[in-house]
N, C-alpha and C positions, 0 to 999 in steps of 0.2 A: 403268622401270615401263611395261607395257605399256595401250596404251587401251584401254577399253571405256567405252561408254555409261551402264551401271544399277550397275558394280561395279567397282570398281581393284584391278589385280590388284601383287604387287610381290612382291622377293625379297628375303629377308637371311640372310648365312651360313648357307643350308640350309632356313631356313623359309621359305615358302612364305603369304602372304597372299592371304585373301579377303574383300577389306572390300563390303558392302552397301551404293552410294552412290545411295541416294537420299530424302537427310536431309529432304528439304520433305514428303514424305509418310509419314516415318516407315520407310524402308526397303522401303514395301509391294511383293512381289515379282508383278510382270507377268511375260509368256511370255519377251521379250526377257532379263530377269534371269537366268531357270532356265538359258536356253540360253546366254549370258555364263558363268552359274555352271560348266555342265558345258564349255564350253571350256576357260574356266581351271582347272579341276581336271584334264582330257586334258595343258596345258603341266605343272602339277606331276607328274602322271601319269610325261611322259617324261621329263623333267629329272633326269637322274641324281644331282645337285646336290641337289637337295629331297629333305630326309629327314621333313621334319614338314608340313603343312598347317592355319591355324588360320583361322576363321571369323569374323568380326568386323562391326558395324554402325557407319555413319556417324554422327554428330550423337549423337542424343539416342533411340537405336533400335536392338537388334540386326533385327528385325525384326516390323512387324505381320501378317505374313501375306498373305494372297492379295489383290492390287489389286482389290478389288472394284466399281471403275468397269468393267472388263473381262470381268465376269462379265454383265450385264444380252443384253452384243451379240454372246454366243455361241449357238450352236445345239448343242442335245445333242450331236451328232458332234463339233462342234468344242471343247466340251467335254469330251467322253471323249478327243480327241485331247491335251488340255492335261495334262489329270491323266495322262495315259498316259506324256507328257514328264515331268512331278515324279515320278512313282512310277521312274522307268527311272536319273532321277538322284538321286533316294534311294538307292536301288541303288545304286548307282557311289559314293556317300559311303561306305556300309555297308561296301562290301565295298573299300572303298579299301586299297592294298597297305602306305599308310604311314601313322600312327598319326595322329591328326587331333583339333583343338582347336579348341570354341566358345568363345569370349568373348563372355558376353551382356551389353551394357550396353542400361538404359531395360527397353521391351516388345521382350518375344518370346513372339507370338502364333501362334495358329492353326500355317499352314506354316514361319514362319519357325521357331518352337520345334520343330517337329518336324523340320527339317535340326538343329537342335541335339543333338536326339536319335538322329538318325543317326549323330553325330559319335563319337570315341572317349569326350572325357573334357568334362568341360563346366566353366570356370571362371564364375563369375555375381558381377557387383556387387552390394553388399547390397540394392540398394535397385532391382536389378532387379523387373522387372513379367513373371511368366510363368504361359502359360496357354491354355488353347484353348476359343476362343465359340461354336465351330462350334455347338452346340444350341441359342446364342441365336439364330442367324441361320439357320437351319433347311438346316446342312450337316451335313457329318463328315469324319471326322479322315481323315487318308493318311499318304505318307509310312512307311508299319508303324509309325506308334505307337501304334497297338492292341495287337503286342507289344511296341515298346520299351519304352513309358511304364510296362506290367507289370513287365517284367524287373527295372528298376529303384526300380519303388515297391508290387511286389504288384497284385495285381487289384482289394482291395476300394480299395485309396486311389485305383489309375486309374479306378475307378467314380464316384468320388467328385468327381475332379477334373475330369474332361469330362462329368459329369451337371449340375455346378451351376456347370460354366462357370465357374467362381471362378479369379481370377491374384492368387499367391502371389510371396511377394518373393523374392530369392535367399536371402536368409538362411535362409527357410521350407524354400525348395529343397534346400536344402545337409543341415537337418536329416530332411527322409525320403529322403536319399541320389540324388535327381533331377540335382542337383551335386554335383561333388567337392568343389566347396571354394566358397567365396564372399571377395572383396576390398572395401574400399573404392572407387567409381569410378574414382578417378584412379590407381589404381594397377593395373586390368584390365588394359590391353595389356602394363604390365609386366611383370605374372605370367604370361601367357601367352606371351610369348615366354622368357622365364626358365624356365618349365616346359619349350620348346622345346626350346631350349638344354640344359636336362638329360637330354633324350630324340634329339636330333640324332648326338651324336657315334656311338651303340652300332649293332650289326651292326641295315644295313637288313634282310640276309636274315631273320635271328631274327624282327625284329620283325613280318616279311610272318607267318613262321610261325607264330610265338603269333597273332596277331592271328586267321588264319586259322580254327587250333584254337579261338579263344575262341569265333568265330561258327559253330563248326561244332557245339561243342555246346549250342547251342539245339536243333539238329535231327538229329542223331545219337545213337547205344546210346552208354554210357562204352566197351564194348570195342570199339566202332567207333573212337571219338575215341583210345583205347590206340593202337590200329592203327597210326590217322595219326600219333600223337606220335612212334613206332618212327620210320617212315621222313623226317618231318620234322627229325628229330635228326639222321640219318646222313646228311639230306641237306646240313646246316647243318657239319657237323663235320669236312664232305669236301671241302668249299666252297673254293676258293681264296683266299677273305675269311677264312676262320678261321686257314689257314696262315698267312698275313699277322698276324692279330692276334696269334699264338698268338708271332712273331716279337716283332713292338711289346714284346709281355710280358717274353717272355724279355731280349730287350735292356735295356728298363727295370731289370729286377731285378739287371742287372750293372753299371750305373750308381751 
């Protein structure tokens, strides 16, 4: 396992962990965190090993959000320089090449639910606490969940949700499709690497590529995204990884 300060990073058969440590304040994410965070996603990044990466909170917390002790002793610049860092490593979650999993247990507020929502697929404990204050404390949202939290729950219910500042349990979550799925607590890290594990062994390339295509059509024509599905196909099919599995296959079947 390798150290960091604000997050523990570790490996298992392919998946790739990022736990949130720091349980006395409820995970709340300082500068130090983000920039930890985007190290350890650069080591899953090159690690050809790591097929999955999954997002996870210590203690009793996926995350509250932005360290608000931190916020009083900035200066505008150094402000827009902080957000400039989240917004760069939302980025880098979003467009992350290999398929990516939150586990949210406790609160995930403000920023830390919006890494959530960068993520691919989100598992939530029932009894999760999600939600963003920012309009009680006279901020706003980042991270683009201004379009994720759309994407996935419509406009009028994102309206709804960061106008009245309201956190909704996982269970809530799960039902306007915000989560995929919601567990019991004690059995979150299981499912989430059990999901891993189902998503681990299959071609990384494919999964670079759908992934790609899925976030592409948010901002492209459909005969744009056609286009790319053309060449992303024949780029997967021609692949040295394919002759290989296409191998495994064949073998198999004569077994």
């Amino acid at each position: 396992m390798t150290s960091f300060e604000t997050i523990k990073y570790d490996v298992r058969n392919g998946i790739a962990l990022i736990i949130f440590n720091r349980p006395k304040v409820l995970n709340a994410m300082n500068r130090r965190m983000w920039l930890e965070i985007a190290d350890a996603i650069n080591r899953a990044s090159d690690d050809s090993e790591v097929k999955v990466l999954i997002f996870a909170g210590e203690g009793r917390a996926f995350s509250t959000g932005a360290d608000l002790k931190e916020s009083p002793k900035r200066t505008q610049e150094e402000y827009r320089e902080y957000l400039c860092v989240l917004q760069r490593i939302s980025r880098v979650i979003i467009d992350f090449p290999k398929p990516t999993i939150a586990a949210i247990n406790g609160y995930a507020l403000g920023s830390g639910y919006e890494l959530a929502l960068a993520c691919d697929i989100r598992i939530a404990a029932e009894d999760a606490r999600i939600g963003s204050p920012e309009a009680r404390v006279s901020s706003s949202v980042t991270g683009g969940a201004t379009r994720l939290l759309v994407d996935l729950v419509g406009p009028g219910k994102a309206k709804e949700l960061l106008f009245t500042t309201e956190y909704i349990s996982g269970a809530e979550a799960a039902r306007i499709g915000l989560v995929n799925k919601t567990v019991a607590g004690e059995r979150l890290m299981e499912e989430a690497l059990s999901l891993g594990r189902k998503i681990a062994p299959h071609s990384a390339l494919s999964m670079r590529l759908i992934k790609k295509g899925i976030n592409m059509s948010r901002e492209v024509s459909l005969s744009a995204l056609m286009d790319y599905e053309i060449e992303a196909c024949l780029s997967a099919v021609f692949s040295d990884e394919r002759k290989a599995r296409i191998k495994e296959f064949e073998e198999r079947k004569r077994m």
